[in-house]
N, C-alpha and C positions, 0 to 999 in steps of 0.2 A: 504494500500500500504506500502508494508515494504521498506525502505528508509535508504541504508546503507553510514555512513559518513567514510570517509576513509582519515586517518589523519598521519602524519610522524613526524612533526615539532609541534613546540608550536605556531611559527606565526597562520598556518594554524585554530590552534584549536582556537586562541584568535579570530580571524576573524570572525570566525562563532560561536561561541559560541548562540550567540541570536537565530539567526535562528534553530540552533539546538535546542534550547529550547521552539520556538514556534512550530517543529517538532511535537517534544514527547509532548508537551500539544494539538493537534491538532486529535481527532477521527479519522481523514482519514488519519494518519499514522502511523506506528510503526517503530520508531526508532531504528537502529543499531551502534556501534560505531564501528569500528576497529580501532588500532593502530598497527603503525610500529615505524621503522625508532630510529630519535631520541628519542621519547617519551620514548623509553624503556632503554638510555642507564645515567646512573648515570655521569658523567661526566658533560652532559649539563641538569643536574639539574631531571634526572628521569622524565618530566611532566604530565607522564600518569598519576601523583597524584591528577594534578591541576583537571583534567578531574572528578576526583573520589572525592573530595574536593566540589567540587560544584555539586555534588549530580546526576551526570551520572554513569547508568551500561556502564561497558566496554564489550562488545559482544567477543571480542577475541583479544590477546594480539600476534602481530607474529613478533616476532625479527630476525629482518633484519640486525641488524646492531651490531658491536662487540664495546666493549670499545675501542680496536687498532684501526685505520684508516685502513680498508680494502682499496684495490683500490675502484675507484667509479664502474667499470664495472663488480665488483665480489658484490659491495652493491646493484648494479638495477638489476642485473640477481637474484640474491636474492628475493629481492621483488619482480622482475614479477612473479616468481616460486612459492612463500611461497601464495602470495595474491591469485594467479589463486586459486589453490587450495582451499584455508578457502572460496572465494566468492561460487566454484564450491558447497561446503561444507551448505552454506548459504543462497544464491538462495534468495538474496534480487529482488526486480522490479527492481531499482535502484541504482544506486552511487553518493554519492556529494562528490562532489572533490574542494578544496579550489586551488587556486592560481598555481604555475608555479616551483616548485621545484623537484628535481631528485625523490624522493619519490612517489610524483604528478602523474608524469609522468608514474613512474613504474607503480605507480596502475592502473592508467587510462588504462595501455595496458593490464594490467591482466585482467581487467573488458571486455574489448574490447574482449581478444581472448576467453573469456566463454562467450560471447556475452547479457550481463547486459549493462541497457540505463546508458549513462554519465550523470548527471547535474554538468556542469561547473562554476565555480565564479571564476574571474578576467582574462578573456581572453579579448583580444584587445590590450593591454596594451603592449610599446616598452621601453625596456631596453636595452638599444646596449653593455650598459658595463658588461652585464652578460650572459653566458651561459643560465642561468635560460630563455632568450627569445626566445630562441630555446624548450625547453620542453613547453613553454607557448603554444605555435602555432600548436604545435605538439599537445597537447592536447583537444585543438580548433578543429583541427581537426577528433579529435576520439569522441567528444561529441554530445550528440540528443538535450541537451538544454544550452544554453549560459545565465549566466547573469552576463552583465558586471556592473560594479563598477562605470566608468565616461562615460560621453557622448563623450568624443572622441575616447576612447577606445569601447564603442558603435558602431560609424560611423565606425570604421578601420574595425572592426570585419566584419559587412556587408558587407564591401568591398573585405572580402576575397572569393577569388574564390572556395574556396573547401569548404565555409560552408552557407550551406541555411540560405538566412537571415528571414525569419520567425521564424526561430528561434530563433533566436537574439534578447534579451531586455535589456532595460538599468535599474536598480535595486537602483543602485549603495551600498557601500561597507555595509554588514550586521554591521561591529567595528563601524561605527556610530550610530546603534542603541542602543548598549552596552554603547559608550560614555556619548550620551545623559540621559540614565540611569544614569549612575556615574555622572556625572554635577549635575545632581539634587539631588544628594544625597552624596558627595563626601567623600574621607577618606584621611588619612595623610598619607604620606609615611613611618611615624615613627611605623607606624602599621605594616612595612613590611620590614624595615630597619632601626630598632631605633638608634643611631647611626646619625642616618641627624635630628633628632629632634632640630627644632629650627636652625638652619645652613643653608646657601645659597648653593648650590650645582648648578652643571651642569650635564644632562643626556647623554653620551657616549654610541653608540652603532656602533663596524665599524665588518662588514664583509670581508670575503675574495671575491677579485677581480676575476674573473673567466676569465672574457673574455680579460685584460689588466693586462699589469704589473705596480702596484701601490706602492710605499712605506707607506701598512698603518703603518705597526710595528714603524716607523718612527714621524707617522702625531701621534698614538696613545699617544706616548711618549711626542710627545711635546704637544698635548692636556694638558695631564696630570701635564705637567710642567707649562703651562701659566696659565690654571685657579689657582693652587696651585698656586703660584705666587701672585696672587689676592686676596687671604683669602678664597677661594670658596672651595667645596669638589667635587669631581667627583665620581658620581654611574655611573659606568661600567658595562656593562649587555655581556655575551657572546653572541660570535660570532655563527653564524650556523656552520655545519660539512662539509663545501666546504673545496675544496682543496687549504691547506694556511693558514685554521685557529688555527694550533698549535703552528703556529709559533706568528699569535696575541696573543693565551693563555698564551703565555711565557710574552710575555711583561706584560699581564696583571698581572698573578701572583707575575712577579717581582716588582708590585705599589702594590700588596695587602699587605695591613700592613701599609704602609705611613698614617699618620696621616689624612690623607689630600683624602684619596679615600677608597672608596667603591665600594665591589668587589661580585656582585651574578648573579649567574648561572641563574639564571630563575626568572621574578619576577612573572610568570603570566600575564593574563588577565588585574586582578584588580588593581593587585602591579602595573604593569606597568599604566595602566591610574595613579593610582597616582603618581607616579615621572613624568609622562608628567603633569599632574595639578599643583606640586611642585616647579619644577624645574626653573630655572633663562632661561636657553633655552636648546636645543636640538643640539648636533653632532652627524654623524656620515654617514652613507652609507647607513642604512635600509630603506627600503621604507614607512614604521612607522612615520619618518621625513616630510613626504609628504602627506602621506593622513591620519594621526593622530593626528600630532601634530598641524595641524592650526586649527585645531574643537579645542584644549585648547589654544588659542592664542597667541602659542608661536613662536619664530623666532627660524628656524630650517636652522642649516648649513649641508648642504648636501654635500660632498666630493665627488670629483673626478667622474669619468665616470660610476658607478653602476649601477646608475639609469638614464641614460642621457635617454629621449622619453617620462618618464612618467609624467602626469600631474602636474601640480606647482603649491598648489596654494599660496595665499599674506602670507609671510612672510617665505618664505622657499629661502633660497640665495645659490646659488651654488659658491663652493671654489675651485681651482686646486686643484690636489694632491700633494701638496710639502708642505713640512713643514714650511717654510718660509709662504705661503701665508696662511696655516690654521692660523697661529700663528698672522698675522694682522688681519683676520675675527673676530679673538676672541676677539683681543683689539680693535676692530671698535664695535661688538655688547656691549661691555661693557661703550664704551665712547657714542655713537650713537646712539643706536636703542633701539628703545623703544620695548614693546611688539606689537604685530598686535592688532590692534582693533577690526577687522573683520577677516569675511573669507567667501571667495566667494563659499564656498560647492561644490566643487569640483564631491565629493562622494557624497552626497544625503544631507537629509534631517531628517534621521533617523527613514526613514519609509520602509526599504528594505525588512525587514525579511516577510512583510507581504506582499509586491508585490512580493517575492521570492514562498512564498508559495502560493499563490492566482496561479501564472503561473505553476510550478510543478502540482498541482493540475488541472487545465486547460491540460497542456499536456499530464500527464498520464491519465486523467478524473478518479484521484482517487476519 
């Protein structure tokens, strides 16, 4: 059964990573990649490298996206157009498609209008503060196989009227398999950012606000001032390509250089697990903060409305979006709060990739 993964973003591809790997080691399938989207554009870090780095063929490379910010409705008519085509070209069984992003989305419909099965990961799941919750549901909708990531996002899923719940399983997220891998084996961040070798830091990650009007360029800044402030150094990770985020990239740029911060595009998969293993804690608005960071038991400040619906688990504190009140969260975790000791596993157990493929297999009876 040929089984094409169809990926835009770096989140997507760190997510799944495992699962793809237990894919192409698996006789009853043959793995495809494709890339779009960001992966292809050098800006946010080129990552179709990471892809090639860890030892995947890339099946076809189709750029959708320009270095300039096209509008978003000239970048998804793109994609549904370039993708229809390379799948029509391709004639996989299948599509896995990761999570809920405009890319996501595009491709799900290209696969739809050549009529190729969906298998979906992370549908269920309510983000009120993003756009992105719109393409998720929509997506849900165009898919033959659902596997979601938590058991709440499970139940919601079922309860959708447009989608058969037999189809519906709860997996929960493949990046906990990947995790648990790296825990047992872990690496320094100095290996990917020499530069924090030896030095306390904080991990910063803010996205653009889609669905609300947010002062991150504001919260970004004063981040960067309070922990500096404290003797601490802040690694900075870019934002996704939503509309908003050049105007974060300016702020950022403008702290690159400061003694006191660290400034990279991409860290990866691996990179990132190790600054979430390194790190004093976690800010910012991605949802990495939520379902990543308490697998490394760290206390994650979550900003403002992005993720307002999705799962929580122990030690993740949600902040308004004002600058004022990020800037006491940050002096309460450094006077107050210890690390989490636990974490209620929210996402799984780190045994997804193999209930992901056990059901794929079941349902195409590859």
């Amino acid at each position: 059964m040929k089984v094409a993964f169809l990926s835009g973003a770096r989140s997507e591809y760190g997510l799944a990573k495992s699962l793809l790997r237990c894919i192409e080691e698996d006789s009853r399938f043959q793995l495809e990649i494709i890339v779009c989207g960001m992966h292809l554009v050098d800006k946010y870090g080129c990552t179709v490298n990471e892809i090639l780095e860890d030892g995947f063929e890339i099946s076809e490379s189709v750029h959708t996206y320009s270095e300039n910010c096209d509008a978003k409705s000239t970048e998804f008519s793109r994609t549904v157009e370039k993708m229809s085509s390379v799948l029509l070209l391709r004639v996989p069984d299948a599509v896995l498609i990761i999570g809920d992003r405009l890319e996501a989305y595009a491709s799900a419909l290209a696969a739809h209008f050549v009529g190729i099965p969906i298998i979906h990961s992370g549908g269920g799941h309510i983000t009120s503060g993003a756009v992105d919750n719109i393409y998720r549901y929509n997506i849900s909708n165009l898919a033959s196989l659902h596997l979601t990531t938590s058991i709440s996002a499970y139940e919601r899923l079922r309860k959708c009227p447009v989608v058969d719940e037999s189809l519906v399983h709860f997996v929960g997220s493949v990046a906990v398999d990947a995790i648990k891998k790296f825990r047992n084996d872990p690496v320094s961040i100095s290996e990917y950012v020499p530069e924090l070798q030896g030095v306390n830091y904080v991990l910063a990650t803010l996205h653009p606000v889609t669905g609300l009007k947010e002062p991150i360029n504001n919260i970004l800044q004063s981040i960067v001032d309070v922990v500096s402030c404290r003797g601490d150094f802040v690694l900075i990770t870019y934002p996704n390509n939503d509309k908003g985020a050049e105007s974060i990239i300016e702020v950022i740029e403008s702290n690159r250089g400061r003694d006191s911060v660290c400034v990279v595009e991409s860290l990866g998969a691996s990179g990132y697990y190790a600054a979430l293993n390194d790190c004093r804690f976690v800010i910012g608005n991605s949802s990495s903060g939520l379902s990543e960071a308490p697998y490394f038991f760290k206390t994650s400040l979550n900003i403002g409305a992005r993720q307002t619906g999705r799962d929580k688990d122990i030690g993740v504190i949600d902040v308004p979006p004002r600058p004022e009140e990020v800037e006491l969260a940050i002096e309460t975790v450094y006077e107050h709060c210890e690390h989490p000791t636990s974490c209620n596993y929210l996402y799984g157990n780190g045994n997804s990739s193999s209930l992901a493929i056990s059901l794929i297999a079941q349902h195409f009876r590859a």
